[in-house]
C-alpha positions in Angstrom: 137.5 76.8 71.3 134.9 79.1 70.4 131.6 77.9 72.0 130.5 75.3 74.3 126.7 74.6 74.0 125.7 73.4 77.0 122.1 72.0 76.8 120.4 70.5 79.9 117.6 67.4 79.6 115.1 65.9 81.3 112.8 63.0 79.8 112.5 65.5 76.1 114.2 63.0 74.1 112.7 64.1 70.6 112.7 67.3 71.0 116.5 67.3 72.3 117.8 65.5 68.7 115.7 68.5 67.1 118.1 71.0 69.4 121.5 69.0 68.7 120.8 68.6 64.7 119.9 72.7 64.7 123.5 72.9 66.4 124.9 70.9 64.6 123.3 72.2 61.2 124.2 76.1 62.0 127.4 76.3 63.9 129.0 77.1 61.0 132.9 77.7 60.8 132.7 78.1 64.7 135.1 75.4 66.9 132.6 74.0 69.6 131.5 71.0 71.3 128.5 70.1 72.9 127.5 69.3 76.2 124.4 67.0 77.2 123.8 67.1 81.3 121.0 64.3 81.5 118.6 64.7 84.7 118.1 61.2 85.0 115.9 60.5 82.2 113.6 57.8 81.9 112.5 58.4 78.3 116.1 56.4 76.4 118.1 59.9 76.2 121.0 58.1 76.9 120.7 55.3 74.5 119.4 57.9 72.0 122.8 60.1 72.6 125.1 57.8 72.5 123.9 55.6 69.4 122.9 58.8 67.1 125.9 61.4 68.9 128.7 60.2 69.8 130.9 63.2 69.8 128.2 64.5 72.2 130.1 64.8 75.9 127.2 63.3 77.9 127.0 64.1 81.8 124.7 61.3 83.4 123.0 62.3 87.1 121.2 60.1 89.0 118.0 62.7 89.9 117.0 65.8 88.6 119.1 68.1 89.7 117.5 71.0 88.1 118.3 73.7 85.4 121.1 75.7 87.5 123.2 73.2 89.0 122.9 70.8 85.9 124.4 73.8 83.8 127.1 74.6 86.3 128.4 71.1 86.0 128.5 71.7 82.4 130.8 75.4 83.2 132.9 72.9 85.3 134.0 70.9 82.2 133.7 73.3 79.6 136.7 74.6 77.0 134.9 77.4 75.2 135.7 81.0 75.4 131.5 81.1 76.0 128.9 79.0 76.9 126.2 78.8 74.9 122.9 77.6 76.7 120.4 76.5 74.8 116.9 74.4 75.8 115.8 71.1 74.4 112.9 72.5 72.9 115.0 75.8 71.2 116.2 75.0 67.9 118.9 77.3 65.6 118.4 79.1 62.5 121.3 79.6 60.5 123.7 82.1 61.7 122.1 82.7 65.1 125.0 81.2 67.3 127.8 82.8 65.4 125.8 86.5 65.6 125.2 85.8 69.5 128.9 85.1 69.1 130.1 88.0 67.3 128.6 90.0 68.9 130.3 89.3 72.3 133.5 89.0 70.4 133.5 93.0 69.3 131.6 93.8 73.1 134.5 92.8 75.6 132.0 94.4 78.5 129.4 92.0 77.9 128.6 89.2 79.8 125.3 87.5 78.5 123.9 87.7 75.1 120.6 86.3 73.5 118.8 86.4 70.7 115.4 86.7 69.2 113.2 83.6 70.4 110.3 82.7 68.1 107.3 80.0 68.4 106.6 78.0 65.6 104.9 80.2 63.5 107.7 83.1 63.3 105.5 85.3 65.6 108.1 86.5 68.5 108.2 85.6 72.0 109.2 87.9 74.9 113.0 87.1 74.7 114.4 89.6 78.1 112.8 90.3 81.2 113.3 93.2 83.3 114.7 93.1 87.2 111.6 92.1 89.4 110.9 95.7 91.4 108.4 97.2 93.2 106.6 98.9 90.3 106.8 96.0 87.8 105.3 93.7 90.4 102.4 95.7 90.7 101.7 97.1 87.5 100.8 95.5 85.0 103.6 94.0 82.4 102.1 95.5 78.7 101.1 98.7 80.6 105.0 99.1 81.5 106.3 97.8 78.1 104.0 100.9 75.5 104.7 103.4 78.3 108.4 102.9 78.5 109.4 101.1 76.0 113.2 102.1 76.4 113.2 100.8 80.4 111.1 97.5 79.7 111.7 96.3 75.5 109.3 93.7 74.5 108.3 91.7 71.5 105.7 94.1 70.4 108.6 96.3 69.0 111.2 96.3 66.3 114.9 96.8 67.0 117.0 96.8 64.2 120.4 97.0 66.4 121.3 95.4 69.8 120.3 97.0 72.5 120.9 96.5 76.4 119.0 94.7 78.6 118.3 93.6 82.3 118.2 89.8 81.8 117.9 87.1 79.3 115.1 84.1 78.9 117.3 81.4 79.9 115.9 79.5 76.7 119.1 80.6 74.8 121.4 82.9 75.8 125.4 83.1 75.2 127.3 84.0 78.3 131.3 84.8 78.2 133.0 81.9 80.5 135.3 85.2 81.6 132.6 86.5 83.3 131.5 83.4 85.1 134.9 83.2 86.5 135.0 86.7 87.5 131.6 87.0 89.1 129.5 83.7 89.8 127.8 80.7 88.6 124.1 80.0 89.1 122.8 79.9 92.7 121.5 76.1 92.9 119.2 76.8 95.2 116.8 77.8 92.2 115.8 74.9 90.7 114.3 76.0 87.3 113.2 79.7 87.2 114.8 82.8 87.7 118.6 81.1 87.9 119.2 83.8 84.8 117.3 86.7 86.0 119.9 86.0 89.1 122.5 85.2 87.2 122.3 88.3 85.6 121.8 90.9 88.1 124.7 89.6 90.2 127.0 90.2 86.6 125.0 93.6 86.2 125.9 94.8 89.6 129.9 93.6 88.6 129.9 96.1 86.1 129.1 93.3 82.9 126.3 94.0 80.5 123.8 92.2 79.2 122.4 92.5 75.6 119.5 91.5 72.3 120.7 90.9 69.5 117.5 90.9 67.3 118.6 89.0 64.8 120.2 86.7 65.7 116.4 84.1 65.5 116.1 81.0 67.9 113.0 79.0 67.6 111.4 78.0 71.0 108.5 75.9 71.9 108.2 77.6 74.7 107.3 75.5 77.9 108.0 71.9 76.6 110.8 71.3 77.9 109.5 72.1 81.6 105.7 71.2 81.3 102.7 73.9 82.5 101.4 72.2 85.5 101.1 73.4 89.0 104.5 72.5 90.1 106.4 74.5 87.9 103.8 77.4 88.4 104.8 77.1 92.1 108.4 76.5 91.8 108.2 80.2 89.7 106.8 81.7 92.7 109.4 80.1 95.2 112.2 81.0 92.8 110.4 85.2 92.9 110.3 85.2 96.5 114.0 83.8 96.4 115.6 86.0 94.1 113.6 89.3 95.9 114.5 87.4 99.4 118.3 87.3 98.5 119.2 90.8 97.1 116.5 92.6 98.7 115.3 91.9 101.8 113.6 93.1 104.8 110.5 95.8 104.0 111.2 95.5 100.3 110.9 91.8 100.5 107.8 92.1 102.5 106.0 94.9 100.6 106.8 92.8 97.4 105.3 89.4 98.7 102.2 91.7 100.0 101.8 92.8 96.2 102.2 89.5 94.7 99.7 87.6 96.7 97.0 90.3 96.2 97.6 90.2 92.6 97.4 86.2 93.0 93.8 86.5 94.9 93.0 89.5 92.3 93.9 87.0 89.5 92.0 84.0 91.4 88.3 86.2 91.8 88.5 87.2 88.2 88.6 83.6 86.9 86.1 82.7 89.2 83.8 85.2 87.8 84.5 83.7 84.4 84.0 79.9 85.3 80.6 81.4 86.8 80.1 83.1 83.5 80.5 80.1 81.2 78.7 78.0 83.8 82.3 75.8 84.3 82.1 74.6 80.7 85.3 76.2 79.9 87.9 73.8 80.6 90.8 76.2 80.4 89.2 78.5 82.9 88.7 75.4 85.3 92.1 74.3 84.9 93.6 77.9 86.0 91.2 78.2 88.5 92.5 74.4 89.8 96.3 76.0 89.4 95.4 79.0 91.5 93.9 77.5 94.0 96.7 75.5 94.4 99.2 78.0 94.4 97.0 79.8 96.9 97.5 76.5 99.2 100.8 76.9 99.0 101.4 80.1 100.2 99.7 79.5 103.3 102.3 76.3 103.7 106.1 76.4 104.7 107.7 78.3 101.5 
């Protein structure tokens, strides 16, 4: 079998038919099945999946087990040569999953592959992040991408071939079951972010690449399928200090935590000034101020 998507739901019951009809609609001359980990859903995912997609393999947990271990139990049952990962609120464009596809086909070195992710619009969304460092943790992100465009590619350049990258946004990405084998699943002790970032750094460091390939277009409304609130804003920075905790360690762990707090409290005082500024009428900025207070909060708590 060629591919086995493997999506992963929680409670995004709409948007999830959306993902499984784009699958469905684009797969194309490609042998796959598809593979529907449920988090315990509330919302009628299962009824919806069962009456509307039967040939759907469902996988039914009792709690939420998050975004790593839920796609690990779907590695543990799958029959495709890859995996192809995909978020409830990601949908397909024509060819997509057999470019990510070919791709790895005619690149026997390469471990993960993703695509171009768009929002609704066709604009582009960032669609690989670099390895957390030192440098990228302190500096700022756009600064990095114009100066070096080569070391940290972005969307706010054109690439008319695929080119090599640190990481793929977990959103959709295509990763050779191979390489899984050989190297590693996800760590389950992330629970939503950075499982790919990991992921990929552990397959780097085994001699596997990871690449773009630009056109091959995923649509991607980014952050419905996980929310914005403060949870998942803290549960990205427990998944930072994890991933910079478990491969680096010691002073580099330390110096890194130093910089992100003080960009945190740098981040905090400059919304501050612009709540003051617009006399708290701005709901936005009182929201994000709310947010980073709270993350604030937790940092002084067990982490």
């Amino acid at each position: 079998m060629d591919i086995s998507f493997v999506i992963v739901n929680w409670n995004t019951r709409d948007l999830l038919q959306d993902c499984l009809d784009s699958i469905i609609k684009t797969a194309e001359s490609l042998t796959y099945e598809i593979i529907v980990v449920d988090n315990a859903s509330t919302d009628g995912s299962a009824g919806m999946l069962a009456e509307k997609y039967p040939q759907v393999r469902t996988i039914a947990n009792r709690e939420n087990r998050g975004f790593g271990a839920a796609n690990n139990q779907g590695f543990a049952v799958m029959k495709g040569k890859y995996a192809l990962l995909i978020n409830t609120d990601a949908v397909l464009t024509n060819g997509a999953s057999r470019k990510l596809w070919a791709f790895a086909e005619a690149t026997p070195d390469t471990a993960i592959v993703c695509g171009q992710l768009l929002n609704a619009d066709g604009s582009k969304q960032n669609s690989v992040a670099a390895f957390p460092t030192l440098l990228t943790l302190a500096a700022n992100t756009s600064l990095m991408e114009y100066l070096f465009p080569a070391k940290y590619p972005s969307k706010r350049y054109e690439h008319a071939a695929p080119l090599e990258v640190d990481s793929a946004i977990g959103a959709c990405m295509l990763i050779r079951k191979k390489a899984l084998d050989d190297v590693a699943v996800f760590d389950e002790r992330y629970f939503f972010f950075f499982e790919e970032t990991d992921l990929a750094y552990a397959m780097k460091r085994a001699g596997w690449r990871v690449y773009q390939v630009p056109d091959a277009l995923v649509y991607h409304l980014q952050g419905q399928s996980i929310g914005q609130n403060v949870r998942s804003r803290i549960e990205f920075y427990r998944s930072r200090y994890q991933f910079l905790r478990k491969w680096h360690g010691g002073a580099y762990y330390r110096t890194a935590a130093v910089i992100i707090f003080l960009r945190l409290l740098v981040d905090t005082l400059l919304n501050v000034v612009g709540v003051i500024f617009t006399l708290g009428m701005a709901a936005g900025l009182r929201r994000k101020l709310f947010t980073y207070l709270q993350i604030i909060k937790w940092h002084f708590s067990s982490r």
